[in-house]
C-alpha positions in Angstrom: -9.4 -36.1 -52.0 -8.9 -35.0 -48.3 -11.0 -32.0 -47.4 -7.9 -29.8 -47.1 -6.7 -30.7 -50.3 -9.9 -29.8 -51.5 -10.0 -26.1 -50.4 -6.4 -26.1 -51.7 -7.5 -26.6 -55.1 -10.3 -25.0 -55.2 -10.4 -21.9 -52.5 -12.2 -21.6 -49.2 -14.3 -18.6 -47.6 -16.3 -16.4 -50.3 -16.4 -12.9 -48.4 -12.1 -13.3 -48.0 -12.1 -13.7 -51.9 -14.0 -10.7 -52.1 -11.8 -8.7 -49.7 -14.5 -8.7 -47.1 -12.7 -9.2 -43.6 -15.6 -11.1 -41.2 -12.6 -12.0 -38.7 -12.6 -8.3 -37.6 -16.0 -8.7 -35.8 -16.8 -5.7 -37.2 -20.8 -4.2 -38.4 -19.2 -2.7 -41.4 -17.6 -6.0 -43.3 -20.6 -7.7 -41.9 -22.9 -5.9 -43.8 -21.0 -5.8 -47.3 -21.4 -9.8 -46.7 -24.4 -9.4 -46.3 -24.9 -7.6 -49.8 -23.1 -10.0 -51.0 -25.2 -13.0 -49.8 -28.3 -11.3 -51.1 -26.9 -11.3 -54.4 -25.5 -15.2 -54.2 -28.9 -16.2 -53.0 -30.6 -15.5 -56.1 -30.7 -18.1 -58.5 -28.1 -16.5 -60.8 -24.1 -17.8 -61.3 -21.4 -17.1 -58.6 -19.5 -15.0 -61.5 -22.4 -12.8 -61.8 -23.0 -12.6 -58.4 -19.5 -11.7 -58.0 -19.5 -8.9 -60.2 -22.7 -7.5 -59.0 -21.2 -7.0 -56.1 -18.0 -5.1 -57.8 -20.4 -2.8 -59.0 -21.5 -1.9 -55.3 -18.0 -1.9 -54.0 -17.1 0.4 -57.2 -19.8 3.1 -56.3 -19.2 2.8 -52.7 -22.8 1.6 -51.9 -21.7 -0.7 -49.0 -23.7 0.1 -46.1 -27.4 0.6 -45.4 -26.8 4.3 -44.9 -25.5 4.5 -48.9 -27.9 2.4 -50.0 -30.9 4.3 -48.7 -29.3 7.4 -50.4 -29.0 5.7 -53.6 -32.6 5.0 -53.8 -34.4 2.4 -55.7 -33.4 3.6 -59.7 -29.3 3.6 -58.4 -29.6 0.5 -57.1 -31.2 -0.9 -59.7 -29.3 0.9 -62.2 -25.6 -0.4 -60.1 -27.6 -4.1 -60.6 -27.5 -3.5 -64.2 -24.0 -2.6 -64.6 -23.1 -5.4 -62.9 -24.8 -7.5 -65.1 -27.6 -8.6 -62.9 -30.4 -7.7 -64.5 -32.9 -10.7 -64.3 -33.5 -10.1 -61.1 -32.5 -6.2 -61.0 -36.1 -4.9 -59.7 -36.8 -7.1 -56.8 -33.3 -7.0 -55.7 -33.6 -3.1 -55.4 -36.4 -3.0 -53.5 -35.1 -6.1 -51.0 -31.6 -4.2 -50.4 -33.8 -1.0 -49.3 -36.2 -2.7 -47.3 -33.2 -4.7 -45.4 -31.3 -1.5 -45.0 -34.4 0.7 -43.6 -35.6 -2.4 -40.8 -31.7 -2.3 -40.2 -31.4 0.8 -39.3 -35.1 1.1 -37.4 -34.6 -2.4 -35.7 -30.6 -2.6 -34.8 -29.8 1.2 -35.4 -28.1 -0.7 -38.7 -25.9 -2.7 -36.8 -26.0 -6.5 -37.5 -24.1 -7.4 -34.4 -26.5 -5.8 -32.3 -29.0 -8.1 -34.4 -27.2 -11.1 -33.3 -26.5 -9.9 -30.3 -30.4 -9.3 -29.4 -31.2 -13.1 -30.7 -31.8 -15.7 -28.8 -30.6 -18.7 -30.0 -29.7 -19.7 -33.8 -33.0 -20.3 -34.9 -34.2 -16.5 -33.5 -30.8 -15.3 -35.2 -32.0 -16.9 -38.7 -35.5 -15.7 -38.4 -34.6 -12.2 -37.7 -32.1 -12.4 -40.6 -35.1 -13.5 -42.7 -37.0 -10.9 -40.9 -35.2 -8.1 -42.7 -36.9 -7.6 -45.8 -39.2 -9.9 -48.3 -37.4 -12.3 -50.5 -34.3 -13.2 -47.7 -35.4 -16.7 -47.7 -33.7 -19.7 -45.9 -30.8 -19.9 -48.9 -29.6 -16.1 -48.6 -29.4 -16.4 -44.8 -28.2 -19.8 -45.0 -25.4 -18.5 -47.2 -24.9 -15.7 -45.1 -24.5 -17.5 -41.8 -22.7 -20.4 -43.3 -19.2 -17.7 -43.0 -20.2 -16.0 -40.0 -19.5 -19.8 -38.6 -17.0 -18.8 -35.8 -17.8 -15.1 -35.8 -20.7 -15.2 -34.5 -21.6 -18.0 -31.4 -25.3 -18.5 -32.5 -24.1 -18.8 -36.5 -24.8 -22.4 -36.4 -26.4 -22.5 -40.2 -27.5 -26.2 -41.5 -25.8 -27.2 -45.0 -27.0 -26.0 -47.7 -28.3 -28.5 -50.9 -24.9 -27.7 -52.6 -23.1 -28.9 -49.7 -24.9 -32.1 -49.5 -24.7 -32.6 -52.9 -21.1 -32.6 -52.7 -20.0 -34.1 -49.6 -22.0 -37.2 -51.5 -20.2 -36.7 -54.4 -16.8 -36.4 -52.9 -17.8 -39.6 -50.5 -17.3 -37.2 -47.1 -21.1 -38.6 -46.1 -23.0 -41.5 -46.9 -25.2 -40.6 -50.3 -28.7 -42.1 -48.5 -28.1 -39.3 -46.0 -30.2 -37.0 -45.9 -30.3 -36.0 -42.5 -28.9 -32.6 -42.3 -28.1 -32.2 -38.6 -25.9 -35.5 -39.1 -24.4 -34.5 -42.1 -23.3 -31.2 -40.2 -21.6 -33.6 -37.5 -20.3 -36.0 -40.0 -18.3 -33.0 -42.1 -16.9 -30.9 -38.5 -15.4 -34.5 -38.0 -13.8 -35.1 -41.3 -12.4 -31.0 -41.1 -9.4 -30.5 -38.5 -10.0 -27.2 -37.6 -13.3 -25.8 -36.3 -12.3 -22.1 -36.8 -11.6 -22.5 -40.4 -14.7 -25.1 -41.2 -16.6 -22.3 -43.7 -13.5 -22.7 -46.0 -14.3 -26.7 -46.5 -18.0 -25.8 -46.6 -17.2 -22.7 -49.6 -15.3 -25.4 -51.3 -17.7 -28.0 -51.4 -20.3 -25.1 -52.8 -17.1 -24.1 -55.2 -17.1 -28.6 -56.3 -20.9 -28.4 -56.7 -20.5 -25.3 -59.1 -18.0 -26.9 -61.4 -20.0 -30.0 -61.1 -23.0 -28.2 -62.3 -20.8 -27.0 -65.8 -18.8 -30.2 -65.9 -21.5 -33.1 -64.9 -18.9 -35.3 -65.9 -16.1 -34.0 -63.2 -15.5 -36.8 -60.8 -13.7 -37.5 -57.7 -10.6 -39.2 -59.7 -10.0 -36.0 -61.0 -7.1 -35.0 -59.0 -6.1 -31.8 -61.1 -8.8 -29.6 -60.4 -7.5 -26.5 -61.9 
């Protein structure tokens, strides 16, 4: 399976599936990805993750403004409805601490953030920076579709993309190397603008890998 045949079946970018537009450039769609990466990061399932964030997007709590006004009991009470409750405490008090350093540090703008960073390792830490518990998978996640957006986005893959490019046979599966893996998949993808869409797919293969163990690569008709 080709890599484009792969997002064909089984969809690219995460933040375009959840009607956040990243290709603007603008703060405000930066940050609801940024909610929403918070919420992927956890160890929890995509579709709860998803609907977590509906829950936000229902009450309107989509910037660090809202979510400062909300307080800790409406956040964690939007976290509930949205079904994600094991980690409904923590996740409260990391979206508040994120949105206050926000606003204290970049006057809550994230491009000014990446704009005051120095290189992509700087940009990550001062992603991490933000608040406890946005660890190297939540930023990675984060950064991984703000590949293109942002010059200094240059985010390593991820275990479920490496797990997958294996799998799929787009890297060697003794590598482990993730810099060369990173080189190896930009050469197998024919358009560097559009490269987070083959790297959300290979996330999307390792997901139905993870309920179907025995899905395989001769499995053409991926639904």
């Amino acid at each position: 399976m080709t890599p484009i045949e792969l997002v064909m079946k089984l969809g690219g970018r995460f933040s375009k599936e959840l009607g956040i537009d990243l290709s603007s450039g603008r703060s405000e769609e930066i940050f609801k990805w940024l909610i929403a990466a918070m919420l992927f990061g956890a160890r929890i399932s995509g579709d709860l993750a998803e609907k977590a964030y509906r829950s936000f997007e229902r009450h309107g709590v989509l910037n660090p403004d809202a979510i400062l006004e909300t307080g800790w009991e409406g956040l964690v009470s939007i976290l509930d409805e949205g079904s994600y409750v094991r980690y409904d405490f923590k996740t409260a008090t990391k979206f508040l601490e994120a949105a206050e350093n926000l606003k204290l540090r970049y006057a809550g703008n994230l491009n000014r953030l990446n704009s005051e960073a120095v290189d992509p390792k700087d940009l990550e830490a001062r992603l991490k920076a933000l608040a406890k518990g946005i660890g190297p998978v939540t930023a990675g996640v984060f950064l991984r579709e703000m590949r293109g957006i942002w010059k200094k986005a240059c985010p390593l893959p991820l275990d479920p993309v490496l797990h997958s490019a294996r799998d799929l046979g787009y890297i060697p599966w003794n590598l482990h190397d993730r810099e060369e893996a990173l080189r190896l998949l930009s050469m197998k993808w024919p358009d560097g603008r559009d490269f987070p869409d083959f790297e959300a797919a290979l996330v999307r293969w390792a997901r139905r890998k993870k309920q179907n163990p025995c899905l395989t690569t001769h499995q053409p008709d991926l639904p």
